[in-house]
C-alpha positions as CSV (number, residue, x, y, z in Angstrom):
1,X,16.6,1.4,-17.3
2,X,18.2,1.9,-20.6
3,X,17.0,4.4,-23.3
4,X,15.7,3.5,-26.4
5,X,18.1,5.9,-27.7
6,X,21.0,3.9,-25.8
7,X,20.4,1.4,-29.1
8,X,21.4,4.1,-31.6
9,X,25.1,3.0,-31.9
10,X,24.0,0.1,-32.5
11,X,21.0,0.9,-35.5
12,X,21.9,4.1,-37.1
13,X,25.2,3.1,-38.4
14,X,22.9,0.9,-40.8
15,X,20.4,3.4,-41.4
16,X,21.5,6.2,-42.8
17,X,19.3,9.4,-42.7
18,X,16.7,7.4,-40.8
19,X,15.2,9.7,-38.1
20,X,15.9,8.7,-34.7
21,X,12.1,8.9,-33.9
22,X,11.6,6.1,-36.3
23,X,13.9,4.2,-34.7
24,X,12.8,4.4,-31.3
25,X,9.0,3.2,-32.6
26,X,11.5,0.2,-34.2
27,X,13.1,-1.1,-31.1
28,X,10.2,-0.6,-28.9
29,X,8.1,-3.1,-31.2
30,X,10.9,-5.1,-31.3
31,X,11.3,-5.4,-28.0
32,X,7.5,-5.8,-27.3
33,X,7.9,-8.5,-30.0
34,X,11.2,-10.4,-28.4
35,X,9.5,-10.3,-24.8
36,X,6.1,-11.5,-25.9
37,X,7.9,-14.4,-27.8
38,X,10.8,-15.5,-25.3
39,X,8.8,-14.8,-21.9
40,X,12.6,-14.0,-20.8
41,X,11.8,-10.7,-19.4
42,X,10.8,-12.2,-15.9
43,X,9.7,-10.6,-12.4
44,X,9.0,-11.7,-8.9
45,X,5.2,-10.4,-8.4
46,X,4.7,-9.0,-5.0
47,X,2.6,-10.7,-3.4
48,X,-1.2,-10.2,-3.6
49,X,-3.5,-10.2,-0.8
50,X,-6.3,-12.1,-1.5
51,X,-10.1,-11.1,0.3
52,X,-12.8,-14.0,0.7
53,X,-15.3,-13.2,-2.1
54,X,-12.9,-10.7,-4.3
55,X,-11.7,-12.6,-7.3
56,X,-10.4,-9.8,-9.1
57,X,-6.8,-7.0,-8.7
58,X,-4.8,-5.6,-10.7
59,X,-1.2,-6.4,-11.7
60,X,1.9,-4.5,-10.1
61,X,4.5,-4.0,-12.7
62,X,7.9,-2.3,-11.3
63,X,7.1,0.5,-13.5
64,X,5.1,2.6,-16.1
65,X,7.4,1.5,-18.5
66,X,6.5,-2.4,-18.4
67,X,3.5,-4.7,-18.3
68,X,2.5,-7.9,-17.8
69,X,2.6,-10.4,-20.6
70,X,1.8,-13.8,-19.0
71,X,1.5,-15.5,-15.4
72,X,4.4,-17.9,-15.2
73,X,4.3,-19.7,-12.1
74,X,1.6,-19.0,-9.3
75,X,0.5,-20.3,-6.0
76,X,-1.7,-19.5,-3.7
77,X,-1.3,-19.7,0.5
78,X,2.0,-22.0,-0.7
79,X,0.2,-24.5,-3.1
80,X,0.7,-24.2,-7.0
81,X,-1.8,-23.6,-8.9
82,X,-2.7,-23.1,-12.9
83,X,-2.2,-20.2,-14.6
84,X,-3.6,-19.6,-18.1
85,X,-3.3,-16.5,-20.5
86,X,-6.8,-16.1,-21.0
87,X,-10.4,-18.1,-19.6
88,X,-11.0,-20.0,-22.4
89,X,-8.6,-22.8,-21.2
90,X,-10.7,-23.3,-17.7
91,X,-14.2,-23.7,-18.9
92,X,-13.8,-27.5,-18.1
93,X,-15.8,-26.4,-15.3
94,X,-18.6,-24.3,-14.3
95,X,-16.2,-21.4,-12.9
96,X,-18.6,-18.2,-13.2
97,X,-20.2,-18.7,-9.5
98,X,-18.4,-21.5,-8.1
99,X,-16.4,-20.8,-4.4
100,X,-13.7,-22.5,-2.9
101,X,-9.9,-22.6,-2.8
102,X,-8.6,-21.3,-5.9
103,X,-7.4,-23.5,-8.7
104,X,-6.2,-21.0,-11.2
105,X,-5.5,-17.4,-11.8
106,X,-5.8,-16.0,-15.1
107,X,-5.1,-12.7,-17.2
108,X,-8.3,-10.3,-18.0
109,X,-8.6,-9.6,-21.3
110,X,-7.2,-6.1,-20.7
111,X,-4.4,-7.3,-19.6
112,X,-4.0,-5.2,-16.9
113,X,-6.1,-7.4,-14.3
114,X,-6.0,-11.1,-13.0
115,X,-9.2,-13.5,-12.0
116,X,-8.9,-16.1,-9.4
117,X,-11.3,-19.3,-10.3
118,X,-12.8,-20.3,-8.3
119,X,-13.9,-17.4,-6.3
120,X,-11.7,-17.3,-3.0
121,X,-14.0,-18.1,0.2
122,X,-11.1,-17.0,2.3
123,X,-8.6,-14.5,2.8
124,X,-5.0,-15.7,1.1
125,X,-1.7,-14.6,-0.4
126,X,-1.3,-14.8,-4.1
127,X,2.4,-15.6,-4.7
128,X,3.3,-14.8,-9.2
129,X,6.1,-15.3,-11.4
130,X,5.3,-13.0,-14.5
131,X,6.5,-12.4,-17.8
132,X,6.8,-8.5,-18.8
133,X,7.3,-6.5,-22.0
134,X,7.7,-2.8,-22.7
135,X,4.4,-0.9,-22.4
136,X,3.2,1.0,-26.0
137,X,4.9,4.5,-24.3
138,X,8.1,3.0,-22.6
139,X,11.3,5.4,-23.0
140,X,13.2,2.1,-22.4
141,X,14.0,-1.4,-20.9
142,X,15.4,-2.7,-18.3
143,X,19.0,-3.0,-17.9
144,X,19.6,-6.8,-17.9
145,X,17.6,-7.2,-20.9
146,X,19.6,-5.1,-22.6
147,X,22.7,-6.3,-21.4
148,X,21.5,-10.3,-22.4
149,X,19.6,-9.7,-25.7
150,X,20.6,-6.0,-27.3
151,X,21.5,-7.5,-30.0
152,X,18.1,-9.3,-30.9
153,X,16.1,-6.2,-30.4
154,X,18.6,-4.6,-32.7
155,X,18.2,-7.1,-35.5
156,X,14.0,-6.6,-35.1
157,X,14.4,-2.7,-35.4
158,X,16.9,-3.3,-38.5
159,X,14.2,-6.1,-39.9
160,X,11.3,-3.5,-39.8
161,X,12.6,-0.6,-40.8
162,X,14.9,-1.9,-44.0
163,X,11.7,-2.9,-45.2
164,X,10.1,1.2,-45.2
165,X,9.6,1.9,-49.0
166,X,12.0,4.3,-51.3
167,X,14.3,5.6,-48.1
168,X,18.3,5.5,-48.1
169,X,18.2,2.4,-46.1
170,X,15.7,0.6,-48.1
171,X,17.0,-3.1,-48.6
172,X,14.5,-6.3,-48.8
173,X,17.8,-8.9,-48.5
174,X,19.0,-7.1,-45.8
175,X,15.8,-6.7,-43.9
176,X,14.9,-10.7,-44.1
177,X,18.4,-11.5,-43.1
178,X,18.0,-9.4,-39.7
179,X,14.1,-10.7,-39.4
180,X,15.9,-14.5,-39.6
181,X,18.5,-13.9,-37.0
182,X,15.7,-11.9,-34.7
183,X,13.8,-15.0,-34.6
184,X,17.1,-17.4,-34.1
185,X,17.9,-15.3,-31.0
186,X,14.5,-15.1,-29.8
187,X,14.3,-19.1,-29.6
188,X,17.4,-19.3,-28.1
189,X,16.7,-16.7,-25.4
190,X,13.0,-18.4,-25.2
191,X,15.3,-22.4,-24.5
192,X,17.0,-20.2,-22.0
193,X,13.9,-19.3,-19.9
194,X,12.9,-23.1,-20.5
195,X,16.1,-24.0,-18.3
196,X,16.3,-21.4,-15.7
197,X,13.0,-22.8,-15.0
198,X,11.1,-19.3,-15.4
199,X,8.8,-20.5,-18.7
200,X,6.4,-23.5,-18.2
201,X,3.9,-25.1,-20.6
202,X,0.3,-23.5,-19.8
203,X,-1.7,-25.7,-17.5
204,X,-4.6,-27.5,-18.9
205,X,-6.2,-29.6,-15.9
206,X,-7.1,-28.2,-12.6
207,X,-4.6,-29.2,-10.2
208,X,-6.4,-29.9,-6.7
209,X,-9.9,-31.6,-7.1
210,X,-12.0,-31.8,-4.4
């Protein structure tokens, strides 16, 4: 994992006097930011051992450091099924007591747990493909993020900090200029997830019917 504070070379030369504390809240929101918008921060799940009548568990992040942002591939006992960042998408059925094979998994709204619909009747292996960010306390990321898109997170941290009011480093043009380029790298990196085949559109329909 690399420190926040392994991205001061690349930020404090542009903001002078700026404490590094500041600049540590900087990159970590940029970073959150970057990962929630490119889903390119991607992870191999382990598996999930599914119980008959348990719809419910909680993700497995590699670390404290990270969380889960979004589901981006799943299947269940080797058949693919939908994945959706929230219920609201899967209410084109009665889901709340229904049983059976599962169609989709879902994120809680905490964000910290995942719901199988229907209801498993049968025990099962979960197989995910997720999509992580930092977590609000991180120290850090992970290396190959920072390797692939330092840069981006660097241009976020300038963006929102040139904007703080009356400090040495203060400059509106300057801070717009790195916001632009934060969200040109962020769509790139997002059209690279596209083609490495780790970002998917969001399921809609329910893909078995019975």
């Amino acid at each position: 994992m690399k420190l926040w504070s392994d991205f001061f070379d690349y930020t404090s030369p542009d903001l002078p006097g700026c404490p590094q504390s500041a600049q540590v809240i900087a990159l970590r929101f940029a970073a959150i930011a970057f990962c929630e918008q490119s889903l390119a921060w991607s992870y191999d799940h382990p598996d999930v051992a599914v119980i008959a009548t348990l719809p419910e568990y909680s993700f497995v992040p590699p670390s404290s450091d990270s969380v889960v942002h979004a589901i981006t591939y799943a299947e269940f006992n080797g058949v693919e099924i939908g994945y959706e960042y929230s219920k609201e998408n899967v209410y084109i059925y009665d889901w709340r007591n229904k049983t059976g094979t599962p169609d989709y998994v879902i994120m809680r709204s905490n964000m910290t747990n995942l719901k199988l619909i229907p209801i498993p009747d049968a025990d099962g292996t979960l197989k995910m493909t997720v999509a992580l960010k930092p977590s609000l306390d991180s120290a850090g990321i992970d290396d190959s993020i920072f390797n692939e898109y330092r840069d981006a997170i660097v241009h976020g941290a300038l963006a929102r900090l040139m904007l703080s009011p009356k400090k040495p480093y203060t400059d509106g043009q300057l801070a717009q200029y790195h916001k632009q380029q934060f969200q040109v790298l962020i769509g790139q990196a997002g059209i690279r997830t596209s083609r490495d085949g780790t970002r998917e559109p969001l399921r809609t329909t329910i893909m078995r019917r019975r």
